[in-house]
N, C-alpha and C positions, 0 to 999 in steps of 0.2 A: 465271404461267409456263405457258408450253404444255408439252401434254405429247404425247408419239410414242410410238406400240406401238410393239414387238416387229416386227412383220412391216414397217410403213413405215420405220424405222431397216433394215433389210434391204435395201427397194428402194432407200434412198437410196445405201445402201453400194454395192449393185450399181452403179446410175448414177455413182458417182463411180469405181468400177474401172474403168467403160469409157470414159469423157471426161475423167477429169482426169490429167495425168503428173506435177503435185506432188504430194507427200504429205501438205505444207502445207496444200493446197488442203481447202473443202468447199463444202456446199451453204447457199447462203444464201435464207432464207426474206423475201422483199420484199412492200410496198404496191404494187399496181399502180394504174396510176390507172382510176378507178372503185369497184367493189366488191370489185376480184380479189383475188390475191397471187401472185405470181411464185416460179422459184427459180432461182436464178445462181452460178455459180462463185466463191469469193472466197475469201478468208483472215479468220482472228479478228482482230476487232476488240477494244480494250477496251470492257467494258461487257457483251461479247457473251453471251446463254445459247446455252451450248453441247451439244449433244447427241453420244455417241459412241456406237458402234459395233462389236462387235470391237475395239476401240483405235483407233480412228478418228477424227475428230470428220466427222459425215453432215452435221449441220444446226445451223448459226446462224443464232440470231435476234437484230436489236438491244436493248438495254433496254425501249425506249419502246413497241418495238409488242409483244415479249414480256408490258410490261403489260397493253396493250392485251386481246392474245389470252388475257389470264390465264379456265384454265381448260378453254380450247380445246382439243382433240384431232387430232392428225393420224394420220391412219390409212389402211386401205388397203380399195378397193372392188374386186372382180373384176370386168372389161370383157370383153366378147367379144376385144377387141384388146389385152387384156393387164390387167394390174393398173396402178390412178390411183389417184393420192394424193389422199386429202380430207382438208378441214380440217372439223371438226365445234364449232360453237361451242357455248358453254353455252346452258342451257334459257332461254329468255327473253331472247336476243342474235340479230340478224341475221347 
């Protein structure tokens, strides 16, 4: 299971106050093709782990790759142009 600070559950919440008009809605954590990961507007899925916010839900992951990420961290780095989200993998995981 991944896991999200405090402060990246925040920018998620903020990014979905300003782009999404459902309430339904949240941020979905994707495989991008390569090494990346993506994150997309969607709705919960069965299966999904889900992370809330305030009473929100900020960020879904599916089962497979939430295995996957088991361990993983999402957090937040300070940028000259703002705060980015990083994914931090366990010790001995690319």
């Amino acid at each position: 299971m991944i896991q999200v600070t405090e402060k990246a559950s925040g920018v998620l919440l903020e990014a979905l106050e300003a782009k999404a008009d459902d309430e339904t809605q949240g941020i979905r954590l994707t495989e991008a093709t390569g090494d990346g990961f993506g994150l997309a507007l969607d709705v919960e899925r069965k299966g999904d782990q889900v992370i809330e916010h305030e009473g929100r839900k900020v960020l879904m992951v599916e089962e497979a790759l939430g295995e996957e990420l088991e361990g993983a961290i999402l957090d937040v780095v300070e940028a000259t142009r703002g705060p980015i989200l990083s994914l931090q993998m366990p010790e001995g995981e690319a």
